[in-house]
N, C-alpha and C positions, 0 to 999 in steps of 0.2 A: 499367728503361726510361729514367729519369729519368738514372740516369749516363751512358748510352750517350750521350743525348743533349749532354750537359755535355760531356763527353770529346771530341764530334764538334765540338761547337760552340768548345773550346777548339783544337782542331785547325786548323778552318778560320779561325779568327784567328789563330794564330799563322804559316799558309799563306799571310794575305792578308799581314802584318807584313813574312815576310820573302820575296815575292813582289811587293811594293807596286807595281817600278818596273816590273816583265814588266807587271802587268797596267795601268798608266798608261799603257804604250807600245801596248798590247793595245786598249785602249779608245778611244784616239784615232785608231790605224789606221783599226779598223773603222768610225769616226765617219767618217771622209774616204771611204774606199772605198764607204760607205753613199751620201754628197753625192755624189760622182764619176759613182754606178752608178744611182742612183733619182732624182738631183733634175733637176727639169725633164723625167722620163719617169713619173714616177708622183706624181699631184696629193696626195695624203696625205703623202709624204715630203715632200713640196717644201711644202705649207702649214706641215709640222710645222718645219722646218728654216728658212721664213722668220718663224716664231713665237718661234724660238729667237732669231733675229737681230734681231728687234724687242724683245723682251725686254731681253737683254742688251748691246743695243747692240754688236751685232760685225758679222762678215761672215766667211766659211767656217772651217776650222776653225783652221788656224794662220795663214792669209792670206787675203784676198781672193779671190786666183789658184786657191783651193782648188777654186772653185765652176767649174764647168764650161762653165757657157753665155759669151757672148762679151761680154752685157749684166749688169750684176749687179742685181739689186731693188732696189728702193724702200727697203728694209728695213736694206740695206748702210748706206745715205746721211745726212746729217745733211737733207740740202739735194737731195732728189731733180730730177729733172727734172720738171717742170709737167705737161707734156703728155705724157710715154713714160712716166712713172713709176719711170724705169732710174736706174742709173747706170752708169758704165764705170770702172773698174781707174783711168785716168787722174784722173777726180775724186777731189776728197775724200771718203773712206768708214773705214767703222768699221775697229778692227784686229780679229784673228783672235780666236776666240771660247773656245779650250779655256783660256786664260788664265782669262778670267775665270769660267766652269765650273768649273775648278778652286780658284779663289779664294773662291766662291759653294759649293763643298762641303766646302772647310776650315773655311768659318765658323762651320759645324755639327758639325765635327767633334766637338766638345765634348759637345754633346747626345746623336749616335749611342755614343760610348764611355760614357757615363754611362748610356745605356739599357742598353745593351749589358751595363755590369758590374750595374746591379741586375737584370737575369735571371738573369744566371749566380750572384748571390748568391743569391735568391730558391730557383732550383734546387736549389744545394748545401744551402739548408735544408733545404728538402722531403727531400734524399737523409737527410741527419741527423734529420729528424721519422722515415721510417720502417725508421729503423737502431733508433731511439728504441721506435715502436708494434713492428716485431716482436721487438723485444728485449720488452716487456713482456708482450704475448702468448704468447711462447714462456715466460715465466716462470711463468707463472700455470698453464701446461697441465701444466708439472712439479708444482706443488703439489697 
């Protein structure tokens, strides 16, 4: 069970390796079509998506102009408006946000492949401890 696993899990890094840039193009689509389709019609996307823009100091996902509505948040702006909270496209506001997303999950890259390789080491023991216990087991039932 322990190989199956190892086998699959080397498969599907080697799938994400050399699929990297399908599914970067993949992920960002649907990050926009997501903003495009739910934000400002559904208040969980649109909190979630101006938490993201507060966070990281952005605004939609490659641009500004990503975002749908005609006003853009608070969230967009360095220097929002006092009394509407908005700002517009014409104001100063943050740049687009899969930049720094992206730069924000390469930082860690280091850590996810490092975890990543001590399980798969960790595994291939386990497979060689019980290559190891039934090799010895079987030996014993001969004697």
């Amino acid at each position: 069970m322990v190989m199956i696993l190892l086998v699959a899990q080397l498969v599907i890094v080697i799938m994400f390796a050399v699929f990297r840039n399908k599914v970067d193009d993949q992920f960002k689509n649907d990050l926009k079509k997501l903003l495009k389709e739910k934000y400002g019609s559904d208040q969980e996307y649109t909190n979630s998506f101006n938490s993201m823009f507060q966070s990281f100091q952005c605004c939609g996902i490659e641009k500004p102009s990503d975002i749908p509505t005609l006003t853009l948040p608070k969230e967009c702006c360095p220097n929002p408006d006092p009394i509407s909270k908005t700002c517009t496209i014409s104001t100063k506001v943050y740049p687009g946000c899969y930049p720094k997303i992206e730069s924000y999950i390469s930082t860690y890259n280091g850590v996810f492949i490092g975890v990543g390789v001590a399980v798969l080491i960790f595994q291939l023991l386990c497979i060689i401890f019980a290559f190891c216990l039934c090799s010895v087991i079987g030996g014993e039932k001969m004697v």
